[in-house]
N, C-alpha and C positions, 0 to 999 in steps of 0.2 A: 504493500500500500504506500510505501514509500513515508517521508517526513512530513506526517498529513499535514499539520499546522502549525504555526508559531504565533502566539496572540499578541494582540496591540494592546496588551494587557497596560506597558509602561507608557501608550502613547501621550494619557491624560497627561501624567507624571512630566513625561518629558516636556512635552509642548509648555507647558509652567512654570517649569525649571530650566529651560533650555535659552540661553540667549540667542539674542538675533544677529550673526556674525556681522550682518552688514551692516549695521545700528553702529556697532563696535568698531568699525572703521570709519565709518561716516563720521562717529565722534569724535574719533582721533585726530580725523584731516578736518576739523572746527576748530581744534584746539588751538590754538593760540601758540606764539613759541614764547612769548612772555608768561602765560599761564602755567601753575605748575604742570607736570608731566601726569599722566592718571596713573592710577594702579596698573599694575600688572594682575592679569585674569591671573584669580585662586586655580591652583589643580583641579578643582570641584567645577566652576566654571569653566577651563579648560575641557576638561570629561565632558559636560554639558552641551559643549558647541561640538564638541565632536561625533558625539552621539547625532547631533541636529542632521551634521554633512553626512550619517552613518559611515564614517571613517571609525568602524569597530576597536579595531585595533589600538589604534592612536585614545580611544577613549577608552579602553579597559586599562589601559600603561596609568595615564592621567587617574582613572578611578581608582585605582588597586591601591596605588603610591599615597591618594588620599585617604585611603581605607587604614593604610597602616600607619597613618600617622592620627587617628580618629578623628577626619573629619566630614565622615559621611552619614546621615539623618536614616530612616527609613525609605525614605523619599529616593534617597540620593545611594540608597544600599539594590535598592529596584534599579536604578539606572545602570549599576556597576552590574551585576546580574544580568542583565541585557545585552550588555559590553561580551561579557563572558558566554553568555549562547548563542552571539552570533558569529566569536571564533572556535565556535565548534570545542569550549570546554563547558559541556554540562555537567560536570560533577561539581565542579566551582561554583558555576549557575548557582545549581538544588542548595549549596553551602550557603550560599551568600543570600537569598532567598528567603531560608528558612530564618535567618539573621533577621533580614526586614522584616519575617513576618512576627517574629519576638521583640523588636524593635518600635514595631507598631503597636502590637497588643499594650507594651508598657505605655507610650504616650496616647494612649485612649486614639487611635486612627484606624478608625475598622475599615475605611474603606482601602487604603492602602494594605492592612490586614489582608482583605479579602481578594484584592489583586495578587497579591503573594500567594495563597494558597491555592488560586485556581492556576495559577502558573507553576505550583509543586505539583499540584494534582496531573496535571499534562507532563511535567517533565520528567515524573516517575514511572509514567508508561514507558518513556521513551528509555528507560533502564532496567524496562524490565521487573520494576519494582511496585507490583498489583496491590497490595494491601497499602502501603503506602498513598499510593494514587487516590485509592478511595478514601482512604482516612483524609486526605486535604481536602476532597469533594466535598466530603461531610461537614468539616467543619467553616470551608466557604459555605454552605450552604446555611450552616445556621448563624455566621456572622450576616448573610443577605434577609435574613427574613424579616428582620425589622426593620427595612427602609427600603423605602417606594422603591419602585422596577430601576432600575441602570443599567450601565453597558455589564457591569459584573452579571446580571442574572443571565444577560444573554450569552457571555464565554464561558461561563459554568455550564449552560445547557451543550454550549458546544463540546465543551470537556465528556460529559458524558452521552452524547452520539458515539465521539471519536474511541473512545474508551469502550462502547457496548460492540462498537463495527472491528473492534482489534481482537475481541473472542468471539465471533459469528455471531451475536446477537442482534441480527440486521431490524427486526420489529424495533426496539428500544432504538436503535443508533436512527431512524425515521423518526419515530418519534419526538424524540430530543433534537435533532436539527430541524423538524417543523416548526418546532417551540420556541428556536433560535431565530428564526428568518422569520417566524410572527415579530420576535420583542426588537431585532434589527430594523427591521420596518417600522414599529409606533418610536422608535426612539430615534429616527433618520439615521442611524449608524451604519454607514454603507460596509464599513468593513464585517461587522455580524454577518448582515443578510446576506451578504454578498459567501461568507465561509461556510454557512449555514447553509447556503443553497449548493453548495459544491457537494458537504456532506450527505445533502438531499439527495442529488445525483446519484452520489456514490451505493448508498442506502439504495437506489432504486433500480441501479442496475443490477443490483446482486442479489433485487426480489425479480430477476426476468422481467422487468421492465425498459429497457433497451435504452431505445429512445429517447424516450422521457428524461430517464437521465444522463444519457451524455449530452443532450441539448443545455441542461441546467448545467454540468458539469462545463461545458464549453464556454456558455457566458459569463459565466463565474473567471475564467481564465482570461479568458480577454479583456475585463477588467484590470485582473490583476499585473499581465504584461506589461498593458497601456500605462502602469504608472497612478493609477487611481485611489488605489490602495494601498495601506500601510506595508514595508517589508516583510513584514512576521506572516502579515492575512495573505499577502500575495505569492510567497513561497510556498503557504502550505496550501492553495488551494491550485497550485501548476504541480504540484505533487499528487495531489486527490487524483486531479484529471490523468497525468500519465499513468499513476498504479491503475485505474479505471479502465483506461485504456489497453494497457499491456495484459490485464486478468482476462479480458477480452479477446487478445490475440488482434486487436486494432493497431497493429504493428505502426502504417503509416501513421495515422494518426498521433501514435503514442512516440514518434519521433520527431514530428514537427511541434508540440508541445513542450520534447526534450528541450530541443532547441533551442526555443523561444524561450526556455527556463534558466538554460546554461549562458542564454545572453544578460538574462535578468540578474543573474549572480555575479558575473561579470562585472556591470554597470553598479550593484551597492556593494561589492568588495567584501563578499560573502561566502566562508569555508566551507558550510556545514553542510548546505543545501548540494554543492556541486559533487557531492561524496553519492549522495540518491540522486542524480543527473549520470552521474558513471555508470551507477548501478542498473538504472532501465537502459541508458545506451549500451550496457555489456548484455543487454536481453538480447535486444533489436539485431544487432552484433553476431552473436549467435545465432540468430534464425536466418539471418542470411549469410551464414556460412564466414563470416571474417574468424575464426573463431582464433588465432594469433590476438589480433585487437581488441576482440571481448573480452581474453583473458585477461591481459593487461591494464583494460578499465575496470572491470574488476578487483583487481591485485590491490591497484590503488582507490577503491571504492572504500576494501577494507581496510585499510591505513585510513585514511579520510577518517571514515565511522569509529572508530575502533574506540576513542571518548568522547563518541557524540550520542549516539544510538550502537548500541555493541549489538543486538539483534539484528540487526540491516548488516552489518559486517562480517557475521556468523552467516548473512542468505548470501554476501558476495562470495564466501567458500565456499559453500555451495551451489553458487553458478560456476565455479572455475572448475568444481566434481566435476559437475554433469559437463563444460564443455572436454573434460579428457578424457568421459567417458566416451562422446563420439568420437574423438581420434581414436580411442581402442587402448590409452593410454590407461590401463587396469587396474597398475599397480599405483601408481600416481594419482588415480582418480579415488582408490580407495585412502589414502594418506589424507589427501584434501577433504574428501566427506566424514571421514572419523572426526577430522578437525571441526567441521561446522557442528557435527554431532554432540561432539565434548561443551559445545558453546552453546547448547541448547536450541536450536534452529531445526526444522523439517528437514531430511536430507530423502524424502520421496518424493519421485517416485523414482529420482536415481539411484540408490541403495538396492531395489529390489532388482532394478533393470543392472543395475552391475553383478548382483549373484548370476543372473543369467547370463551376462557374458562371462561368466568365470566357469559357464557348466555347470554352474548348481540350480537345475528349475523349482525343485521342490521347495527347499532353500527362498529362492524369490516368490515363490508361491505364497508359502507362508506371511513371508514380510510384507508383501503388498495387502494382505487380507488383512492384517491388522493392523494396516496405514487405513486403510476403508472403513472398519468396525470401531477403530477405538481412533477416531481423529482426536490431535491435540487441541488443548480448550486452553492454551498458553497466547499470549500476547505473541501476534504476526506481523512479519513485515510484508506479507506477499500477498494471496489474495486470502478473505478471512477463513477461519477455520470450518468445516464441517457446513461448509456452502456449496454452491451446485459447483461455481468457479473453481475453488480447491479440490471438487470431489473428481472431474471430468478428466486432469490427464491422471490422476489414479487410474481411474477406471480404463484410460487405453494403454496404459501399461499392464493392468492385468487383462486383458484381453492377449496379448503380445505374450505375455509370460504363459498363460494358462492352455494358449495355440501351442506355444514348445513342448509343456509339457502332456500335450495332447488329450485335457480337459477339457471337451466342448461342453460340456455344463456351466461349467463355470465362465467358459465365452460367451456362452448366450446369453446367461441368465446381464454377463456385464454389458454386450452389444445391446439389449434392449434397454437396459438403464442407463446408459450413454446418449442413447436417442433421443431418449424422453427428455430427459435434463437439457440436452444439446436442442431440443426444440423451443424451449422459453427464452433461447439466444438468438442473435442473428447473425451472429462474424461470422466473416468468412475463412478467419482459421479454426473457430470450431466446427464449422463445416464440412473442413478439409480433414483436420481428424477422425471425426466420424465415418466419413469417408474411406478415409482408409482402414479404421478399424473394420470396417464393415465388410468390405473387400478382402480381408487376411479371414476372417471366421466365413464367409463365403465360400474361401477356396477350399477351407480345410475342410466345409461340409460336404464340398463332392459338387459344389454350383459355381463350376468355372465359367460360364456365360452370365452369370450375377456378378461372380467378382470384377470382370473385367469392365463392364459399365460402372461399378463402384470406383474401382482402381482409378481408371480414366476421369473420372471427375476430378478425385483424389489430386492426380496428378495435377491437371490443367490448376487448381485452387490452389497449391501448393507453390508451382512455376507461379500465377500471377504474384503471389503474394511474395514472389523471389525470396524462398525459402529452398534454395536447392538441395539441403540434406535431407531434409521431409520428402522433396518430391524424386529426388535419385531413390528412397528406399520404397516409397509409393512403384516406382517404376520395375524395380527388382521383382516386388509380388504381384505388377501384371506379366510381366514377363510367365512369372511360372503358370499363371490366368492362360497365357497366351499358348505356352509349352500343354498345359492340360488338356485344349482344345485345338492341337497340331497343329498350329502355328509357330513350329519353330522360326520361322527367318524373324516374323514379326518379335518374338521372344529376345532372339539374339540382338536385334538391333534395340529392343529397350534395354539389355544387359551392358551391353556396349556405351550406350547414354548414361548410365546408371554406373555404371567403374570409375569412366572418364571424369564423373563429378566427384566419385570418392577419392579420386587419385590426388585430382585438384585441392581439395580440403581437406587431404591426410585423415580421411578414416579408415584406419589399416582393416579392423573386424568383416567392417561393412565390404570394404574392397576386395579381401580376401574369399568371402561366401558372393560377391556374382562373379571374379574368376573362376570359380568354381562349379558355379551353375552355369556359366555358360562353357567350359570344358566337357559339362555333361552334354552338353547339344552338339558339341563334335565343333564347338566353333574353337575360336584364341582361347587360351587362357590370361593375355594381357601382358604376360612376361615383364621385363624391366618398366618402370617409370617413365611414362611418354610425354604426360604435360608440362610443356614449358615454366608454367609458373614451380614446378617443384628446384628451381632452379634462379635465388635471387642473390643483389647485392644488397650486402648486410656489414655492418662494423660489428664485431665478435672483441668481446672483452672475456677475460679471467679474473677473478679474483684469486686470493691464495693467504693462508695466515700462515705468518712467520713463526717456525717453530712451534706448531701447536702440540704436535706429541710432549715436549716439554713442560710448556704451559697446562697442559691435562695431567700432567705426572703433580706439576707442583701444585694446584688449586685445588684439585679433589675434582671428584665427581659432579658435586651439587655444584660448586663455585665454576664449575664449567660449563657445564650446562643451564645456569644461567647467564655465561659468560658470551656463550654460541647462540644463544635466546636473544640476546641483543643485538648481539652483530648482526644477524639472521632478518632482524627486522630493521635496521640501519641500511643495510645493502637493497633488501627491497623498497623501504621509503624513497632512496635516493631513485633506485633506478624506477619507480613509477612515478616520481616528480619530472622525471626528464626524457618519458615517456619510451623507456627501452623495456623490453621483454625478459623474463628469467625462464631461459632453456631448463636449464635444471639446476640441483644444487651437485656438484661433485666433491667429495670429502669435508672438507671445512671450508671451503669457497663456493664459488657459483659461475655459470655459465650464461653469460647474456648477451644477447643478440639489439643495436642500433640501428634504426634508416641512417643515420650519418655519423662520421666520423666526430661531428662538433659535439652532438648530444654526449655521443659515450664521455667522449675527455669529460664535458663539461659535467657530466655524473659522477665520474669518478675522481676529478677532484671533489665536489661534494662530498662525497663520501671520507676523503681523506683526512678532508677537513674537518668533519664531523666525529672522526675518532680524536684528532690532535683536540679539540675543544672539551671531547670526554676524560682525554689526559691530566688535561689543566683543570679540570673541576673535581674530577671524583677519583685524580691520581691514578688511573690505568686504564687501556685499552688497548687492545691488540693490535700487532704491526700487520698491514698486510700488504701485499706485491701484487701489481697488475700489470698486465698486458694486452694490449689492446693492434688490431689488426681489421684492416676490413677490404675484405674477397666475396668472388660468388661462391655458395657454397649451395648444396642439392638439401631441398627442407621436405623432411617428409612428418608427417603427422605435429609434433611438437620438438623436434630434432631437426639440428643440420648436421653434413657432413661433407666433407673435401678439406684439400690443403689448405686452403685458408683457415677453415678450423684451428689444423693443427698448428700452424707458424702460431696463430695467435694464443694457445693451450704454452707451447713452445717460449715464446716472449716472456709471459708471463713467468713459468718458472727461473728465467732468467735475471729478473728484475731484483733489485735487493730490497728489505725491508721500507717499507711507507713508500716507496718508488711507483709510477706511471713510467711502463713503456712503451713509448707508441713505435709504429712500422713507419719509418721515412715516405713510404709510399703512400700511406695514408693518410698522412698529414699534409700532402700535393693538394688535395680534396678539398682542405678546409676551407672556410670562408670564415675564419678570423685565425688571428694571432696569438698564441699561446708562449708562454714564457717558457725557457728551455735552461736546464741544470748542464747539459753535456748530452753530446753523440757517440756512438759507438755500435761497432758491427760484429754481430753475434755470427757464429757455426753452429747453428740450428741443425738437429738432429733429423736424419733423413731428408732435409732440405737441403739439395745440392748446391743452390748460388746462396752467398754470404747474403746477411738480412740486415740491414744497417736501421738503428730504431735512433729514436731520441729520447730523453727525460725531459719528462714536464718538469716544470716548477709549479708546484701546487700553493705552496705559501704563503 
């Protein structure tokens, strides 16, 4: 559902506290040069105008600095709390918050009271923290009852829609944002009605009423793009509309929304929100097959999230599972979904679909049935729990698993309840799903002239919605539709369509079973890798820690393992702030892949930088050696491979402790200037011609 909202809970606050910057120059250029000089603006009003320009940053520095020298009110403890959720530190926030709201209670200010707890009450969902949540509902609620209607009654009701829509209680989450958009209306608060009606949307798409609510959810957006609305109401209601969208399978849609959101975060200078911008673009991403790039924007979705909303950060591991489960990437796909698992996040329906690529149908049989019967009633970030949305690609998963395991009972009984449910929709990706699930229990029931008009639709809905991995595996089981009812050549050439896509997008499983079945038809089996794109130019870095069998001897066990815990996340922040790829991890380093040779440098000194800074504060951090090289090299699945690889594997070990090596040749490429320590030319092992590199200067 994404980062449903963020309330203008402080707007009263600010807008009465906040000076008017340009008041404050205009007086300045009055002032006389005979007249004394004025004040310099307090830190307090400093924070104050900073917050006004939403220059976050700059006003939580100003705020913090006033905090700790006490001189910040209730008033002005809401402001600093504001500061802090909108660079993506909600723990600070819920701290500094719960201050104001004890701050309040003591100088008799319920209404500022009250703003605080409906803004604990929301930021404790976003931690995962249920009882919490409700406890601030309650007790906003009975600081509101004695005093006429305000904007508080109406973000409390919104609190609890948002709140009832995050454990499937879609009745109540209507409810209460009808309640919301009645009291935003009598009170002209465009920013209520306006969030209120988004949650309405959302509430109404998820009762099978379509329509109705992505129209609400749509105007509600285009408000908030346009600049109409407060930051907090406008983030979380271009969030509403993409989660709405993407539960949907309204892929387009749910991209030009992204968009239009990632411009919006852009423009206020905002961390928190662009972490759930990654996160639906690493959807979108993946259904059209980029799945390199999805992974990526994920990686760093969950970095982003990780003290914002930690449950959004536990479903970006879990979109980086499932996309290594389509490359076939097994063992890697199961590491990554333990991880989401351990973090308390859904990791179905790819957990059961991965027992089945490991061979175990039973196994996945299992698991899937009790992702169906016992849905989780936990705080979600994706579509809400034990709803048709959530329930639907279960069920074409276990369709898929229960055909393996040659269950048509259990196909059926799910192909008719996929139907039904998929009929109160109207996407055209759950169309295509349906479709295709219908077409795979078709075949297997003996009605290959049903499958193949099912398949065929499958297909054509899949191709529009340029989803090619859906629709190459759509194509594989008309093929066999086609092969049941002798038409081999027609078979052969949807097999042949159906490789050439898996080849393209490195899904080894999938590629491997239609070489297979079309070997059975007496055609190719496909032999070596034919598509050009497995074959790019890429800047390839290493990392490497200096001496770590040492360092693991002298630290112990634990002290190293949280030693490798840091690095491990240093290396990844860096390399998905500068938008490079992590191939893999290889012993106590890592293998990552650049579009240019600028980004890498300029990662890894980041990184370099970022241990020498760990040095100076907390007295140690480990040395490590890079190397850095960029060739074409053959990419298949999540892997490269060729001499460029290796020169750059090669470099690297060569490099001495805290050193960057770069390849001479590489650095031809750049388009800037980097600072150099010294040249010199390596005898690279099985590399016939001398490899002359240079040392950066990171310093």
């Amino acid at each position: 559902m994404g980062a449903r909202w963020a309330s203008g809970l402080a707007r009263a606050a600010r807008c009465a506290l906040a000076g008017d910057p340009r008041k404050v120059q205009n007086d300045r250029m009055a002032t006389k040069s005979s007249s004394p000089a004025p004040a310099a603006p307090t830190l307090v009003e400093q924070g104050r105008a900073a917050l006004a320009r939403h220059a976050w940053g700059e006003a939580l520095e100003q705020l913090a600095t006033a905090d700790a020298q006490g001189q910040l009110d209730a008033g002005d403890l809401e402001l600093l709390a504001t500061a802090a959720w909108w660079t993506g530190q909600l723990p600070l926030a819920i701290e500094v918050r719960e201050r104001s709201y004890a701050a309040a209670m003591k100088a008799n200010q319920p209404a500022v009271a009250a703003r605080a707890a409906i803004a604990l009450a929301r930021d404790n969902v976003y931690r995962a923290a249920d009882s919490m949540s409700a406890a601030w509902a309650r007790r906003a609620e009975r600081l509101l009852e004695s005093v006429p209607e305000n904007a508080g009654h109406g973000w409390l009701a919104i609190v609890r829609s948002f709140r009832a829509a995050m454990v499937g209680d879609i009745e109540t989450a209507l409810a209460a944002a009808t309640l919301a958009e009645e009291i935003g209306r009598r009170l002209g608060d465009r920013d209520i009605a306006a969030m209120a009606q988004a949650e309405r949307g959302f509430a109404l798409v998820n009762q099978g009423h379509v329509d109705e609510g992505l129209a609400l959810v749509d105007e509600s957006s285009v408000a908030a793009v346009a600049g109409e609305l407060e930051p907090g109401t406008a983030g979380g209601i271009c969030c509403t509309t993409i989660g709405t969208c993407a539960s949907l399978g309204e892929w387009r849609r749910a991209a030009e929304w992204t968009e239009a959101q990632d411009r919006w975060c852009k423009r206020e200078g905002i961390s928190g929100f662009p972490g759930m911008c990654r996160l639906y673009r690493s959807e979108i991403k993946q259904l059209r097959g980029q799945w390199l790039e999805a992974e990526a924007e994920a990686r760093r979705a969950s970095i982003e999230l990780e003290n914002f909303i930690p449950a959004a950060a536990a479903l970006a591991l879990y979109r980086i599972g499932a996309i290594r489960l389509q490359r076939g990437d097994l063992e890697a796909a199961e590491e990554v979904l333990t991880q989401a698992h351990a973090r308390g996040t859904k990791t179905e329906p790819a957990f059961s679909l991965l027992r089945l690529a490991q061979g175990r149908p039973a196994v996945a049989a299992a698991s899937i049935r009790r992702a169906l019967e016992d849905p989780p009633r936990t705080t979600t970030w994706d579509a809400p729990p034990d709803t048709p949305l959530m329930r639907m690609p279960l069920l074409r998963a276990q369709i898929e698993i229960a055909l393996a395991a040659k269950d048509l009972a259990t196909a059926s009984a799910a192909v008719d309840e996929l139907g039904a449910l998929a009929g109160r929709f109207g996407s055209q990706a759950i169309g295509a799903g349906v479709a295709s699930a219908r077409g795979m229990f078709q075949l297997a029931s003996g009605d290959a002239p049903a499958a193949e008009v099912s398949l065929r639709t499958a297909v054509d809905a899949w191709t529009r919605l340029e989803a090619p991995h859906e629709a190459a595996r759509a194509r594989m089981v008309l093929a066999q539709a086609y092969a049941a009812n002798a038409s081999a050549d027609r078979a052969a050439v949807e097999l042949r369509a159906a490789a050439d896509t898996f080849e393209r997008l490195g899904a080894l499983i999938d590629l491997a079973r239609a070489r297979e079945l079309l070997a059975s038809l007496g055609g190719e089996d496909g032999g070596a890798p034919r598509h050009p794109d497995a074959r790019q130019l890429k800047t390839f870095a290493f990392t490497d820690i200096v001496d770590s069998t040492k360092l693991g001897e002298l630290l112990g066990d634990d002290a190293w393992g949280k030693l490798m815990r840091w690095h491990d996340q240093a290396v990844r922040s860096v390399v998905a702030e500068h938008g490079g790829e992590e191939v893999k991890e290889i012993g106590d380093g890592f293998f990552l892949a650049f579009d240019d040779t600028d980004r890498a440098i300029e990662a890894m000194i980041a990184l370099q930088r970022r241990l020498a800074r760990q040095r100076d504060t907390q007295g140690f951090a480990p040395s490590i050696r890079v190397g850095i090289h960029a060739a074409e090299a053959t990419r298949l699945a999540s892997d490269y491979s060729g001499t460029g690889v290796n020169i750059a594997a090669r470099i690297a070990a060569a490099a001495s402790g805290s050193e960057i090596l770069v390849s001479e040749s590489s650095l031809s490429g750049s388009r800037r200037s980097f600072g150099e320590t010294g040249r010199r030319t390596l005898e690279l092992k099985g590399i016939s011609e001398p490899t002359p590199v240079v040392s950066i200067d990171w310093r």
